[in-house]
C-alpha positions, 0 to 999 in steps of 0.5 A, a space after each residue: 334066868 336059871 333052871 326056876 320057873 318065871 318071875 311071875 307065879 301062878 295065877 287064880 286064888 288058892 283052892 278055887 275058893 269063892 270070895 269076892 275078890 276071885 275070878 271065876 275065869 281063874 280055876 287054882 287047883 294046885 296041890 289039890 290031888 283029890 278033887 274030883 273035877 281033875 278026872 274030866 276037867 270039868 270046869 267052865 268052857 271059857 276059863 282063861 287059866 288054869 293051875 293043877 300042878 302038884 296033883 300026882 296026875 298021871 295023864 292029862 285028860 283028853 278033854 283038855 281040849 274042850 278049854 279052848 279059851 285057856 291062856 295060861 296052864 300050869 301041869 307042872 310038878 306031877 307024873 305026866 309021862 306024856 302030853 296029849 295032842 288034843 292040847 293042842 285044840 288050847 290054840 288061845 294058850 301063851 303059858 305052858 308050864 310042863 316043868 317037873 314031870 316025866 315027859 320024854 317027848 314033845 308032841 307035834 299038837 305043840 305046833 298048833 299052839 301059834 300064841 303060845 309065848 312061854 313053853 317052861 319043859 325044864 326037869 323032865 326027860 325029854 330026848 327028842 323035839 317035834 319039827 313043828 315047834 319051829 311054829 311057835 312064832 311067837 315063842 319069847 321064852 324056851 327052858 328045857 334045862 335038865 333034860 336028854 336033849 341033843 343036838 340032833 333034836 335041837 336040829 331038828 326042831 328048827 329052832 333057830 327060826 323062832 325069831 321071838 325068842 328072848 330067854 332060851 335055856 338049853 342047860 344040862 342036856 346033852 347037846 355037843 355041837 350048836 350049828 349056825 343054823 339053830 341059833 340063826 334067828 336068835 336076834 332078839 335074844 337077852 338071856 342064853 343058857 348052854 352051860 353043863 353040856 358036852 359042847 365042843 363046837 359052837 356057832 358065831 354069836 356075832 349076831 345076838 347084839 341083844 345078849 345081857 346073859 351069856 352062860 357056857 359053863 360045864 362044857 367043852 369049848 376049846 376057845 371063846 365063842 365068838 363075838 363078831 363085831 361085838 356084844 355091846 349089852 353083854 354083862 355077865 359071861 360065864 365061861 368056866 370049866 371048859 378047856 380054853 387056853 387063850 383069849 383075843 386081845 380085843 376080847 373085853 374090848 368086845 363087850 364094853 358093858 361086861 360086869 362079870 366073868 367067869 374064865 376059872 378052870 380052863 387051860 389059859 396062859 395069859 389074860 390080854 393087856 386090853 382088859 386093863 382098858 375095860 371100864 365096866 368090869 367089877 369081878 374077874 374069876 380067873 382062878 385054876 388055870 395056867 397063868 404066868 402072869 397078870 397083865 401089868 396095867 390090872 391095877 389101874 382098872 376103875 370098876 374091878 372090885 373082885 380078882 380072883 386068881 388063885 392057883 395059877 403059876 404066878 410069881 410076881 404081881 403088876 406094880 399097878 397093884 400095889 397102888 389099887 384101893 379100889 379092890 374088895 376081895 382078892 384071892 392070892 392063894 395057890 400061888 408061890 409070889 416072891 418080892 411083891 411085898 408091898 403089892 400085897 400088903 397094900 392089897 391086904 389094906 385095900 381089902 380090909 378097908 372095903 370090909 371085904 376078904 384077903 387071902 395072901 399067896 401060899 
């Protein structure tokens, strides 16, 4: 998942307006700037949900605390500079949406919040994180994408033992190192956002054998990360603008289900000859980097629909090309190749065929 809030909306009906189909346990106020009931929260003690995102609220009231039946808040998309520790009297929560506000710190209440699944803090200003977060025991999904997060907070939040944890974004903050001990518990994991960072160091991922969705774009990695034994449900890798010049030659044979990789603008001399064995892949972003060649056996990929490798240093293509007609969108441009005649034009034909796009070498 990206920088959006979850799949699921917000729940209640619109403008809290009775009909016979509402919940009176469900108070949807979003939007609804001057109703009078968001200066004091006076509603129902035993509301189980409760939405006043988009309200230009300012604070939240304190009693906020007396709601301690809530299981989903929604405050998000209003001017909240803080949030305040009697939140943390909510004990029942499982959804907390903060997203799109002025946090600049989380407050330690947060780790009274021990039902708490979803914490959404994405688009705010946050820099520092509470050591009582590590708590939140039964925290599935964590986004502080767009933040001024560093490694120092994420160190200190010790968020490496919330072993629940399924979706964590970390994306565009400031974190440079990821240590060993704050990813350590992330066994469970299937979706891992760290891209648009400054991260130059990164610990061993061998043990997150969950990943589905790996996202490291935007930093600056000086190698791949490492896999340990294997990513065997990893489909979609995205490694691009970074500063990696090789990759291991069992690299792909690492994440037999991949589907898409992203490795455009880093520093890469060559592409190991096992990729040729992958059986999965379908799109391989390669572009702007410093390839001299491609592996010989390319062609013979049975998954591989999409080969982007433009502005490199090839001269010459794989044979095996020349008898692909299983290719949809090729990118050749950038590159001075001479003698492939018929490599290229077979793959001009493949590509038209498939009702895709060519662009030949220039």
């Amino acid at each position: 998942m990206g920088c959006g809030a979850s799949k699921d909306g917000a729940g209640g009906v619109t403008g809290d307006k009775p009909n016979k189909n509402s919940d009176p346990m469900v108070i949807n106020l979003e939007g609804q700037k001057n109703d009078p009931r968001l200066n004091d929260l006076r509603f129902n003690l035993a509301i189980r949900e409760l939405n006043i995102s988009q309200c230009e609220l300012e604070h939240l009231p304190e009693q906020i605390a007396l709601l301690t039946s809530l299981l989903t808040l929604n405050v998000s998309q209003n001017r909240l500079k803080e949030l305040p520790p009697a939140l943390g009297q909510c004990a029942m929560l499982i959804s907390l949406d903060c997203n799109d506000n002025a946090l600049t710190t989380v407050p330690a209440a947060i780790g009274c919040l021990t039902e708490l699944a979803k914490l959404l803090l994405y688009k705010n200003s946050i820099s520092s994180l509470p050591a009582e977060l590590c708590k939140c025991i039964k925290l599935e999904e964590l986004n502080l994408f767009n933040n001024k997060v560093n490694s120092a907070a994420i160190t200190k939040a010790a968020v490496g033992g919330l072993t629940g944890l399924k979706e964590i974004n970390f994306a565009a903050n400031k974190v440079m190192q990821v240590k060993e001990e704050e990813v350590a518990g992330w066994t469970e994991v299937t979706c891992l956002n760290w891209y648009d960072n400054r991260i130059v160091k990164l610990a061993p991922l061998g043990h997150c054998e969950k990943l589905e969705e790996l996202r490291l774009f935007g930093n600056q990695l000086p190698s791949a990360p490492d896999f340990g034994r294997g990513m065997p449900q990893l489909t979609i890798l995205e490694l691009h603008k970074n500063c990696i010049t090789s990759l291991p030659e069992n690299f792909f044979a690492l994440c037999p289900a991949l589907a898409k990789v992203t490795l455009e603008q880093n520093q890469l001399q060559s592409l190991p000859d096992g990729i040729c064995e992958h059986k999965k892949l379908g799109v391989l972003i390669v572009h702007t980097n410093q390839l001299a060649a491609l592996p010989e056996g390319l062609g013979t990929m049975s998954s591989l629909k999409v080969l982007f490798v433009q502005d490199n240093k090839l001269t010459t293509l794989p044979t095996s090309l020349g008898d692909n007609k299983l290719l949809e969108r090729v990118n050749l441009s950038g590159n001075t190749i001479v003698g492939c005649e018929a490599v290229v034009e077979n793959l001009k034909r493949a590509c038209t065929a498939a009702d895709g796009m060519f662009w030949p070498p220039s």
